[in-house]
N, C-alpha and C positions, 0 to 999 in steps of 0.2 A: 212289656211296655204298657200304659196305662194309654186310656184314649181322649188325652187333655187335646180340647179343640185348640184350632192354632193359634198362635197369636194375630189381635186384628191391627195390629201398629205398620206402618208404612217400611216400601222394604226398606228405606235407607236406615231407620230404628232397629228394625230385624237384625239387617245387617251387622252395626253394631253394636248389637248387641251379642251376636253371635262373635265376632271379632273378642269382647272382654272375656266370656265364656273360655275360649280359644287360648286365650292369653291366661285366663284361670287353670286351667288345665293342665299347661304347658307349664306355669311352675311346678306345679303335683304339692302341692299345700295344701287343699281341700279333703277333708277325710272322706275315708271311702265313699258314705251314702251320698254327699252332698256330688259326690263327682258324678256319680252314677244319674244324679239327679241333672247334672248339669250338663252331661254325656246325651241324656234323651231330649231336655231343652234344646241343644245344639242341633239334634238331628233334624227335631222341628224344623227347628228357625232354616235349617241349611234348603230341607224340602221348600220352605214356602216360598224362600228367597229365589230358589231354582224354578220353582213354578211360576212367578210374577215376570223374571230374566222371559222365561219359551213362552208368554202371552204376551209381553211387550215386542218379542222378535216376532211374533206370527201378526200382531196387529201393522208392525211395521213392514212385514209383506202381503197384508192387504191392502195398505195405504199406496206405497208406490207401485202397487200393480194396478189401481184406481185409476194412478197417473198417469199409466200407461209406460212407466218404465221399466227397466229392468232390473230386477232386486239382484247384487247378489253380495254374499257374505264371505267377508274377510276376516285375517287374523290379526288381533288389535295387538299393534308393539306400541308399546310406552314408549316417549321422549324420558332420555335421563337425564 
C-alpha cells in the first residue's frame, strides 16, 4: 500500500464516495490496476469514515455526561 494521506472531504463525501467505489467494484468492470487502486482508496475512505463515527460517539459521551445524564447505546433499527 502506498502512504497517500487521507482524504480531507467531510464524512458524508467520504462516505459516498466510498458507496460509488463499492458499487464500482461490485460490477468487476474495472481492469485490474484501476481496482486495485480503488480497492486501497476504499480502505481509506472506509478507516476515516470509521474514525470520524468513534470521535463523534465519544464526543457525544462527554456531552451528556456534562449533563449529568446517562449515556447509553443502542442498536439503530431502521423504519421501513
Amino acid at each position: 500500500m502506498s502512504s497517500k494521506k487521507p482524504p480531507k472531504a467531510g464524512f458524508e463525501a467520504s462516505l459516498k464516495r466510498l458507496e460509488t467505489i463499492v458499487e464500482t467494484l461490485e460490477r468487476g468492470e474495472a481492469p485490474l490496476e484501476k481496482a486495485l487502486e480503488l480497492y486501497e482508496e476504499g480502505l481509506t475512505l472506509a478507516q476515516v469514515c470509521s474514525e470520524t463515527l468513534r470521535t463523534a460517539e465519544l464526543k457525544m459521551k462527554k456531552i451528556s455526561k456534562s449533563a449529568g445524564k446517562q449515556f447509553e447505546l443502542t442498536d439503530f433499527e431502521p423504519e421501513d
